[in-house]
LUMVEXKE-139245 format. One line per field, with one value per residue: residue number from 1; residue in one letter; y, x, z of N, C-alpha, C in turn. Coordinates in steps of 0.2 Angstrom, whole numbers, plus 2048, in hexadecimal, padded with zeros to 3 digits. Layout:
BEGIN
nr c(NUM;...)
rest c(A;...)
n.v c(Y;...)
n.u c(X;...)
n.w c(Z;...)
ca.v c(Y;...)
ca.u c(X;...)
ca.w c(Z;...)
c.v c(Y;...)
c.u c(X;...)
c.w c(Z;...)
END
This chain:
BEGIN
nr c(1;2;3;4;5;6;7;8;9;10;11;12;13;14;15;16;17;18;19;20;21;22;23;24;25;26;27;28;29;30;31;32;33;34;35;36;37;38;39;40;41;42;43;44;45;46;47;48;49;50;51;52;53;54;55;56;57;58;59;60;61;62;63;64;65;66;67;68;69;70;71;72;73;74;75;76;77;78;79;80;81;82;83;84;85;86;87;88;89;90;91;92;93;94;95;96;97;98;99;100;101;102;103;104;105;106;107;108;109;110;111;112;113;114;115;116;117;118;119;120;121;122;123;124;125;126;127;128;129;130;131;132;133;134;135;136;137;138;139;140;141;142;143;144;145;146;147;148;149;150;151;152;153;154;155;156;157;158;159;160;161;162;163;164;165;166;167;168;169;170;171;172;173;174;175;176;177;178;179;180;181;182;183;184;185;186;187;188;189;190;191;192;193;194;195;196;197;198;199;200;201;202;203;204;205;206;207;208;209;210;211;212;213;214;215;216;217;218;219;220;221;222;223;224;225;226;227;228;229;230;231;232;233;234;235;236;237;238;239;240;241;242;243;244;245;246;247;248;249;250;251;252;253;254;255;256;257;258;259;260;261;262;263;264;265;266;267;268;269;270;271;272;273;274;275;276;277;278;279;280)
rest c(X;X;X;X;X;X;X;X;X;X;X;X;X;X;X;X;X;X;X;X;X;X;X;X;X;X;X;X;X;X;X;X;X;X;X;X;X;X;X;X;X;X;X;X;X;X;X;X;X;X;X;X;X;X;X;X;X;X;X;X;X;X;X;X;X;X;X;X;X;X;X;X;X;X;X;X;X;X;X;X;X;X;X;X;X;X;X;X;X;X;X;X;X;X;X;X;X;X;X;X;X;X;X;X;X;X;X;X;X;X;X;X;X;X;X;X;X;X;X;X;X;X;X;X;X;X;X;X;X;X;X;X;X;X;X;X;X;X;X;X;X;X;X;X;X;X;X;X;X;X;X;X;X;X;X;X;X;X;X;X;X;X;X;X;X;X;X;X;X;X;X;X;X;X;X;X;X;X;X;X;X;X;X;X;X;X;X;X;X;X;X;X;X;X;X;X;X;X;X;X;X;X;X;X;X;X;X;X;X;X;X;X;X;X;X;X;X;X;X;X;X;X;X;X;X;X;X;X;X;X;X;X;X;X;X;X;X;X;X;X;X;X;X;X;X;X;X;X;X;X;X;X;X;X;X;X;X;X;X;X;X;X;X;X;X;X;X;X;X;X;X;X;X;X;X;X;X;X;X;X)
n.v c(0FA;0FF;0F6;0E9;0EA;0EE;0F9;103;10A;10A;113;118;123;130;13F;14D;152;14D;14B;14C;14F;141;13A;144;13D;130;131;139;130;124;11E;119;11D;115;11D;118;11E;11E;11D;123;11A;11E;128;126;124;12E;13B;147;146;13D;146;14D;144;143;14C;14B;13F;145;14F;148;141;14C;150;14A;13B;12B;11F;11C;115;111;113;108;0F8;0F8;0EE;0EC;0F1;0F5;0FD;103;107;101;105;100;0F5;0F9;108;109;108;112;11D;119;11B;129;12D;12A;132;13F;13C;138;142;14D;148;13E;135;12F;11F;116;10B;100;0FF;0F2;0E5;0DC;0CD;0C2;0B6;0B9;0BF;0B9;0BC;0CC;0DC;0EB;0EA;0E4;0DB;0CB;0C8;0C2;0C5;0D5;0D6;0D3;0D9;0E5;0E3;0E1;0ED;0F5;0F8;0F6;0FF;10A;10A;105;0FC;0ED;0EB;0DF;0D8;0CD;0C6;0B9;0AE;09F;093;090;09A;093;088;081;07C;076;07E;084;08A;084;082;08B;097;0A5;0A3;09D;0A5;0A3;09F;0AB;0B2;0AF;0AC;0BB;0C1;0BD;0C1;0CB;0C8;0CA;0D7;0E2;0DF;0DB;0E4;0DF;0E7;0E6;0D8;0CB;0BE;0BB;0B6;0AD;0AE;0B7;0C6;0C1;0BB;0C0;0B8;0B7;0B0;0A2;09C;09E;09A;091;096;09A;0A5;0A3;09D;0A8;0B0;0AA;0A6;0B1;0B7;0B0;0AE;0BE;0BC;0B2;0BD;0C5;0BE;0BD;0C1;0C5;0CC;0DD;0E6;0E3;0E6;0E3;0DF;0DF;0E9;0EE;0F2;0F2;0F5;0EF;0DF;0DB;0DF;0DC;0D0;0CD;0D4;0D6;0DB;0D5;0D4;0D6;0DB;0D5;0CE;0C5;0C3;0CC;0CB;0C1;0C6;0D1;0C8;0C4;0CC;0D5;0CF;0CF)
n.u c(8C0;8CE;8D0;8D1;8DB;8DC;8E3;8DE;8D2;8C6;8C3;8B5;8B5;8B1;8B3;8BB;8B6;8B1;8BC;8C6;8C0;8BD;8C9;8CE;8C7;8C9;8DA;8D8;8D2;8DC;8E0;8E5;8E0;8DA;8D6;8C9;8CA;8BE;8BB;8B1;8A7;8A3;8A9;8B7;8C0;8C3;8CD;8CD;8C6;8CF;8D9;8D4;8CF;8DC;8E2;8D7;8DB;8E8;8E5;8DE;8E7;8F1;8EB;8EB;8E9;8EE;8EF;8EB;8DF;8DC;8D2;8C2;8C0;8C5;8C8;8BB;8AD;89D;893;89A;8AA;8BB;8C9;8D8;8E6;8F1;8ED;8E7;8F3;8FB;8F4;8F5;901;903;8FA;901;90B;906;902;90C;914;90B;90A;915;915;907;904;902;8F4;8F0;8E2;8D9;8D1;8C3;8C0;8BF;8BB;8B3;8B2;8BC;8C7;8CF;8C7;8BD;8B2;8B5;8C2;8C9;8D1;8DC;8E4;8E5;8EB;8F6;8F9;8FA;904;910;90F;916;912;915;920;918;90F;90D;907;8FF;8F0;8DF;8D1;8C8;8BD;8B3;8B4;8AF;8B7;8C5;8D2;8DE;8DA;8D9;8D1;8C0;8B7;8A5;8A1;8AA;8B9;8C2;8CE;8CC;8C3;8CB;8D6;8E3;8EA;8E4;8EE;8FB;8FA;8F7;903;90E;90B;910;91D;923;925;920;913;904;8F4;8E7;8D7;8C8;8C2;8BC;8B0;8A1;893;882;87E;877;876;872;86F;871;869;871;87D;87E;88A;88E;887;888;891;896;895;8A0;8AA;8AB;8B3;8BB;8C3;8C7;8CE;8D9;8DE;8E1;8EE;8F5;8F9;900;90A;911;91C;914;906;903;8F9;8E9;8D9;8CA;8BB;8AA;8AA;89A;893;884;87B;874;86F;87A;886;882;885;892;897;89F;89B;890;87D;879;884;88E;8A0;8A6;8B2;8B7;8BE;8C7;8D0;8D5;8DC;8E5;8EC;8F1;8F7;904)
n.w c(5E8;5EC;5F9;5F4;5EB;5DF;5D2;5C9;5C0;5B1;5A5;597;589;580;580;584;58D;59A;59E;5A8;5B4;5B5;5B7;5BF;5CB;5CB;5D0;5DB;5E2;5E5;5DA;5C9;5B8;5A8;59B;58D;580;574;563;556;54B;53F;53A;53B;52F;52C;526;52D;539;541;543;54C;555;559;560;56B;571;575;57E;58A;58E;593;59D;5A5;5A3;5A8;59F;58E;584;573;56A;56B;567;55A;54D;54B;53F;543;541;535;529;52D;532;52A;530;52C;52A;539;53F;53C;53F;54F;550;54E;558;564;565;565;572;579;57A;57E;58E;593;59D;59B;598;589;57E;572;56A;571;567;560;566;559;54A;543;534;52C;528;524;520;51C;520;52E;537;53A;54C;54E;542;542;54B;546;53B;53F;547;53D;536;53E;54C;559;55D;55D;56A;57F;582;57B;577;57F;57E;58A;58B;58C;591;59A;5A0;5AB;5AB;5A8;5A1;592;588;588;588;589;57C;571;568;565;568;56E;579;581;58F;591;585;57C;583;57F;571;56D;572;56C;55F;55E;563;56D;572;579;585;58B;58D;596;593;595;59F;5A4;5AB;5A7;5B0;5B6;5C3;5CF;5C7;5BB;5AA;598;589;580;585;587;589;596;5A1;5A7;5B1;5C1;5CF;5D7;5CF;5C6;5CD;5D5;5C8;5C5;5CB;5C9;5BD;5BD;5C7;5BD;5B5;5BC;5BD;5B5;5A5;59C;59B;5A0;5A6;5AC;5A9;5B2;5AC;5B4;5C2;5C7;5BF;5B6;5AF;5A6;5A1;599;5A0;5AB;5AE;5AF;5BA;5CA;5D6;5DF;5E0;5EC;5F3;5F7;5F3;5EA;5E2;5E4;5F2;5F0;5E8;5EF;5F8;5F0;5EB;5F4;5FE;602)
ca.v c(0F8;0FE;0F1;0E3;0EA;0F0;0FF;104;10B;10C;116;11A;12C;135;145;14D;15A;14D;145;152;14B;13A;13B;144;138;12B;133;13C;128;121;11A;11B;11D;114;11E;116;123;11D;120;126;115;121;12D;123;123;136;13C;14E;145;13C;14C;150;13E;141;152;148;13C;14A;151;142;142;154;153;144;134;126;11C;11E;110;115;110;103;0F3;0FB;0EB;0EC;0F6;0F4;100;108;102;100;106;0FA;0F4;100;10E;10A;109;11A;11F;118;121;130;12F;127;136;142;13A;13A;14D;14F;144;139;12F;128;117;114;104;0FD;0FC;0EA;0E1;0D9;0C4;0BF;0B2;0BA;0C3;0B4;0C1;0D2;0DF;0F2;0E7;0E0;0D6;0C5;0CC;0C1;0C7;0DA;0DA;0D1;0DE;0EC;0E3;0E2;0F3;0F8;0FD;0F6;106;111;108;102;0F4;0EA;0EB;0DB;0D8;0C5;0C4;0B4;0A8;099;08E;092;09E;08F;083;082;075;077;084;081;08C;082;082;094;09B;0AA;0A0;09C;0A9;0A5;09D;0B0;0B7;0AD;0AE;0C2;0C3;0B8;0C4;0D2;0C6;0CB;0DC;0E4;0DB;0DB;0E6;0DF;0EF;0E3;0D3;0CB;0BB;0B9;0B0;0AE;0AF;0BD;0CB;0C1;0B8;0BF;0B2;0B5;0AF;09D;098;0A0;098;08C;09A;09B;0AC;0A1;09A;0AE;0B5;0A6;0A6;0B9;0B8;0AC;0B4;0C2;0B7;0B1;0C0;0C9;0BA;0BC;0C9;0C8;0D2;0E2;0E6;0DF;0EA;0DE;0E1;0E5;0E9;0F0;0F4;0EE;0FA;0EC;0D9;0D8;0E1;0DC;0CC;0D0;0DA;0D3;0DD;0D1;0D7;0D5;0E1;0D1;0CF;0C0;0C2;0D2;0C7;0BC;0C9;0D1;0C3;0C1;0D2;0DB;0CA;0D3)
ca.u c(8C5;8D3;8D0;8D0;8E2;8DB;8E5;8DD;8CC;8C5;8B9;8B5;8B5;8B0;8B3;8C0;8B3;8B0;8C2;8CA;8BC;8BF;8D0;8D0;8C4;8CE;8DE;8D5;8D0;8E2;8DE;8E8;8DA;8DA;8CF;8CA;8C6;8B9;8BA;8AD;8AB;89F;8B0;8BF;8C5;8C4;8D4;8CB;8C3;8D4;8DD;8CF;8D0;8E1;8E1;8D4;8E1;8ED;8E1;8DF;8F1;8F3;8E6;8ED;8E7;8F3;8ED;8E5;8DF;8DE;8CD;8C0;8C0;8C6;8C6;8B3;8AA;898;88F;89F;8B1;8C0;8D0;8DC;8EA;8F6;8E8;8E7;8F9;8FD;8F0;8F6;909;902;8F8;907;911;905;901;912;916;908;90B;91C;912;902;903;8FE;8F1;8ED;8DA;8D6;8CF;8BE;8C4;8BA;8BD;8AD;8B4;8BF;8CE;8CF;8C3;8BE;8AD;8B6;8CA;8CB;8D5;8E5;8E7;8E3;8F2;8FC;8F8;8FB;90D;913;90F;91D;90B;917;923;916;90C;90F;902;8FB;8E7;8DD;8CB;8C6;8B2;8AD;8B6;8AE;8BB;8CA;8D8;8E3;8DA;8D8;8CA;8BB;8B0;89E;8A0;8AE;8C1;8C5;8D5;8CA;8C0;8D0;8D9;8EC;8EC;8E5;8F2;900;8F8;8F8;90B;913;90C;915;926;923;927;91A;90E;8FD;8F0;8E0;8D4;8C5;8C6;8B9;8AA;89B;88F;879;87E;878;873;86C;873;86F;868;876;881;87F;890;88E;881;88C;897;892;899;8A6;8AE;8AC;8B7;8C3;8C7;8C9;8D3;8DD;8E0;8E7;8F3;8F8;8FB;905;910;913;91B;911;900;906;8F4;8E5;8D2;8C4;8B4;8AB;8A7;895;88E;87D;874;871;870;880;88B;882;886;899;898;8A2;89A;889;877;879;887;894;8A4;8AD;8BB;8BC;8C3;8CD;8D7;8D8;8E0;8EA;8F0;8F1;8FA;90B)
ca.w c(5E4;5EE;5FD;5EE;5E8;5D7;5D0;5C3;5BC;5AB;5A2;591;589;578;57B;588;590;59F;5A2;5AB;5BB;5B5;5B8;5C9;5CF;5CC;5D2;5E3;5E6;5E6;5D2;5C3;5B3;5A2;596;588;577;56E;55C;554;547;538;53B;53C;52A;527;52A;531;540;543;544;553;55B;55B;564;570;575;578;582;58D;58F;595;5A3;5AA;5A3;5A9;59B;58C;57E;56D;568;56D;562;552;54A;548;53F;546;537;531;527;532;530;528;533;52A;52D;541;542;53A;546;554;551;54F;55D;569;566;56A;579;57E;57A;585;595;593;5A1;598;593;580;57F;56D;56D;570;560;564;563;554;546;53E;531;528;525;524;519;51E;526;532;538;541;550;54D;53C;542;551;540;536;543;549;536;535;544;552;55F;55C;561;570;580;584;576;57A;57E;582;58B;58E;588;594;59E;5A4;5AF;5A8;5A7;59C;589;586;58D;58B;586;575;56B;56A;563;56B;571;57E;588;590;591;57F;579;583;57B;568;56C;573;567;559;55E;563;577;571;57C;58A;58A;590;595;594;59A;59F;5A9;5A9;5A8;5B4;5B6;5CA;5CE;5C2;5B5;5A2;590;587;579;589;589;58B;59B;5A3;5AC;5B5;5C7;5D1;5DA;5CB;5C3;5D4;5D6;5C1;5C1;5D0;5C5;5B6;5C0;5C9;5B9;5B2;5BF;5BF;5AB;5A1;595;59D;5A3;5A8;5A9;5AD;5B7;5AD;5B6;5CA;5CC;5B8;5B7;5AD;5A2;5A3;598;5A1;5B2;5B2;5B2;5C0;5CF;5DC;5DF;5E3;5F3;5F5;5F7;5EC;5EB;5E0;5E9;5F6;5EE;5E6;5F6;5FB;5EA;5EA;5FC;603;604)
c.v c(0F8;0F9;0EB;0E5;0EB;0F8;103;107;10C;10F;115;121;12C;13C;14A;152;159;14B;147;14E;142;135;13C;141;133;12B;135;136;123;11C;11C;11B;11C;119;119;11B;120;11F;121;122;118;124;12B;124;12A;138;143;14C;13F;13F;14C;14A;13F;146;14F;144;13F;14D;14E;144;147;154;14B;13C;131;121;11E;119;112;111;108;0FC;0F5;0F6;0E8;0F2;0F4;0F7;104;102;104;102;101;0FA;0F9;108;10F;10C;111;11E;11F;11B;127;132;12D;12E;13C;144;13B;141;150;150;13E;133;12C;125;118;10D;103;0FC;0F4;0EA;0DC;0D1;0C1;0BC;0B4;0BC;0BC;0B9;0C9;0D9;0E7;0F1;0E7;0DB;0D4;0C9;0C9;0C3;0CF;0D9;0D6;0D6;0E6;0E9;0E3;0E7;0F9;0F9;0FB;0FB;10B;10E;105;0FB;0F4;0E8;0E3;0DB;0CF;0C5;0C0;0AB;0A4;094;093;096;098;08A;085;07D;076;07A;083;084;08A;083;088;098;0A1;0A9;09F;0A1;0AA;0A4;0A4;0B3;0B4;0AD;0B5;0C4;0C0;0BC;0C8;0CD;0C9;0D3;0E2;0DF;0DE;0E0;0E4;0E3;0ED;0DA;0D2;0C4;0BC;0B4;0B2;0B0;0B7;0C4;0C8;0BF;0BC;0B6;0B1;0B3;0A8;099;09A;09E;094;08E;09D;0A3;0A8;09F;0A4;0B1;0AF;0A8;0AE;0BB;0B3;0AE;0BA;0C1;0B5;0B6;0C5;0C3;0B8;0C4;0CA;0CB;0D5;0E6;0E4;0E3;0E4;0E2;0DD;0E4;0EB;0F3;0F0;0F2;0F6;0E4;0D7;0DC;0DF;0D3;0CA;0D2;0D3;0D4;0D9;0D6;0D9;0D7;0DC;0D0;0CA;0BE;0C8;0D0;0C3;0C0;0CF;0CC;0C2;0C9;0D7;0D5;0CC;0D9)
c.u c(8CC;8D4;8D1;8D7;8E0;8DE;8E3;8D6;8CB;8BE;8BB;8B3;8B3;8B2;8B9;8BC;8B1;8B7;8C5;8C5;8BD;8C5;8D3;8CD;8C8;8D5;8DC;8D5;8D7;8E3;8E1;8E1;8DD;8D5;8D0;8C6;8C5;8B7;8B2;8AB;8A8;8A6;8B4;8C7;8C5;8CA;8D3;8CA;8C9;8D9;8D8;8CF;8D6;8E4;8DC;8D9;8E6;8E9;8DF;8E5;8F1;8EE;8E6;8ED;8ED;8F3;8EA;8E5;8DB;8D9;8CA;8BE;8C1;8C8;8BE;8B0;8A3;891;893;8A3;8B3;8C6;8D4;8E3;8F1;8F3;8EA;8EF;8FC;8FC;8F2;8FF;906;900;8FD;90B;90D;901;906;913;912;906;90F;919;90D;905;8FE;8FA;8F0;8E7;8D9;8D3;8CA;8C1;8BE;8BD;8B7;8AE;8B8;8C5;8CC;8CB;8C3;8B7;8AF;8BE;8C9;8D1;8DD;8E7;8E8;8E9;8F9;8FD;8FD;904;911;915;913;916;911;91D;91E;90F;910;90C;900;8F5;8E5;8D6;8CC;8BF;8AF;8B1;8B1;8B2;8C1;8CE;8DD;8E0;8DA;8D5;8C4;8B4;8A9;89D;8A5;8B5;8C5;8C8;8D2;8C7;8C5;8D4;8E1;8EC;8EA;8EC;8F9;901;8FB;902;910;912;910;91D;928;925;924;915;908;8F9;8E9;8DA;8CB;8C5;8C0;8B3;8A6;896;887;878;87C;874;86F;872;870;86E;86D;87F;883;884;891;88D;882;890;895;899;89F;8AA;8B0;8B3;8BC;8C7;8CA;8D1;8DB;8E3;8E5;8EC;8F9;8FC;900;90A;916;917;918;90A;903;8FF;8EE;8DC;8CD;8BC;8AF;8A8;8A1;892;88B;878;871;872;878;885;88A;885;891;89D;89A;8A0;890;883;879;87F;890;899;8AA;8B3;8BC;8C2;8CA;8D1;8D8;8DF;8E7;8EF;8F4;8F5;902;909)
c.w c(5E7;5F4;5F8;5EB;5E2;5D7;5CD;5C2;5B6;5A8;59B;58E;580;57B;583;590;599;5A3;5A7;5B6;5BB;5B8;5BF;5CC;5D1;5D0;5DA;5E5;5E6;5E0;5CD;5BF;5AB;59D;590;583;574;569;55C;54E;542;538;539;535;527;52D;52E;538;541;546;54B;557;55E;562;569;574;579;57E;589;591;595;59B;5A8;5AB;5A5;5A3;596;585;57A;569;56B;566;55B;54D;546;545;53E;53E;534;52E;52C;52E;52D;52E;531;52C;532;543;544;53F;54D;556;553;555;563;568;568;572;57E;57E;57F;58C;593;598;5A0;595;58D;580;578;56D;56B;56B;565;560;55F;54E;540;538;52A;526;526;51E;51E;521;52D;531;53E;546;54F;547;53E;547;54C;53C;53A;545;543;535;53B;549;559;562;560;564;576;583;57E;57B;579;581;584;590;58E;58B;59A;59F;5A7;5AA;5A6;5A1;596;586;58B;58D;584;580;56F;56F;568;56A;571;576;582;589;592;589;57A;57B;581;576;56B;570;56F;561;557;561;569;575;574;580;589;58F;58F;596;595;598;5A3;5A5;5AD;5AD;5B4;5BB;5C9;5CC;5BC;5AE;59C;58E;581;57D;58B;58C;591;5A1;5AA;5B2;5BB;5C9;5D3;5D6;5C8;5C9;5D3;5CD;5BE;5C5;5CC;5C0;5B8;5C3;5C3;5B5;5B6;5C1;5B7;5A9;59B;597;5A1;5A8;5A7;5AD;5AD;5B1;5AF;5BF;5CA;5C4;5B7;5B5;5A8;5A4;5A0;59B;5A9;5B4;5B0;5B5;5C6;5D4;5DB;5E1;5E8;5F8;5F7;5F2;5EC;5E7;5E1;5EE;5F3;5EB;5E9;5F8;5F6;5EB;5EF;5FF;605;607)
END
């Protein structure tokens, strides 16, 4: 990671009991560290285990996080309800301040909203992601954050294009026209933070069959387009950060064929963002 110019690591956490090694790992290795606190989605709407998430975040905070994003896609709720946009908000003040009370220096994230049109509006099922970062900037969220959270997992063509890609023309397949939709809703009033960010390819590790959009996406295209994106993005104020998923998770087919670090222990968008980011 460091020879590749990446700053950053990311995990995920429920519970505060490992962070404290998570943290120093990352810090001991010359790495800043996102957590991301994963709600609990049976939990979310009782306001008792709110008080306790909230004191988890502080928690967080206080032992060092450099980052910490405020839930994983809390626009889904998988076999729960979801907060409503006025709910998360609320949530997400609360939780911003005693984030700060307890380290002035972590950065506050939005949890990314998974990019879905499946919902057709907004219910306590489930909110399309552009109405849910409408809903959340109406309700002031950009007061108490400093990145607006974004996921981008579902691209096959270049970071630059906006036609193209083998599953249709929805906005959430290309990845600048998300991150223009997502900055234009908050009125540039906050930059983006992409909290994983990363394609797919079969090279390699291997495709899920619910991947096909994939299929096509050989390693050299995943390494050059990532390198891309990131280019694009430290050249923009509108992504203030952006996490690579992923380098070397392979516990599963869907997560292995995301991994940048190949079988065979080679890593070509390693290089290339070598080159993009160490050339000064």
């Amino acid at each position: 990671m460091l020879t590749s110019g990446i700053t950053w690591v990311s995990m995920q956490t429920r519970t505060s009991e490992n962070a404290q090694q998570l943290i120093s790992e990352a810090h001991n290795s010359g790495l800043r560290i996102l957590l991301t606190a994963v709600q609990d989605e049976k939990l979310i709407t009782d306001s008792d285990y709110q008080i306790r998430y909230i004191s988890l975040l502080a928690s967080l905070a206080k032992q060092g996080a450099d980052a910490i994003e405020i839930g994983n896609e809390p626009n889904i709720g998988r076999n729960a309800e979801i907060l409503t946009t006025a709910e998360y908000t609320a949530l997400l003040c609360e939780a911003y301040s005693a984030i700060k009370e307890a380290n002035p220096n972590t950065l506050v994230i939005s949890g990314a909203p998974a990019p879905t049109a499946y919902f057709g509006g907004c219910s306590r099922r489930g909110c399309d992601d552009l109405l849910w970062l409408q809903g959340l900037a109406e309700a002031g969220a950009a007061n108490c954050l400093d990145y607006v959270g974004a996921h981008y997992l579902s691209g096959a063509t270049s970071p630059r294009e906006e036609s193209g890609h083998p599953a249709g023309s929805h906005y959430s397949w290309y990845f600048w026209p998300m991150v223009e939709r997502y900055y234009e809703i908050f009125g540039g009033a906050r930059p983006l933070a992409f909290t994983a960010f990363g394609y797919a390819s079969p090279e390699g590790w291997g495709l899920p069959q619910t991947f096909i959009w994939a299929e096509n996406t050989t390693v050299a295209e995943q390494a050059e387009w990532t390198a891309e994106a990131v280019q694009m993005a430290t050249e923009s104020n509108k992504v203030g950060m952006l996490i690579v998923y992923n380098l070397d998770y392979t516990f599963s087919e869907w997560e292995a064929c995301y991994a940048l670090i190949q079988p065979d222990g080679s890593c070509p968008a390693c290089d290339m963002l070598r080159q993009l980011l160490l050339q000064q």
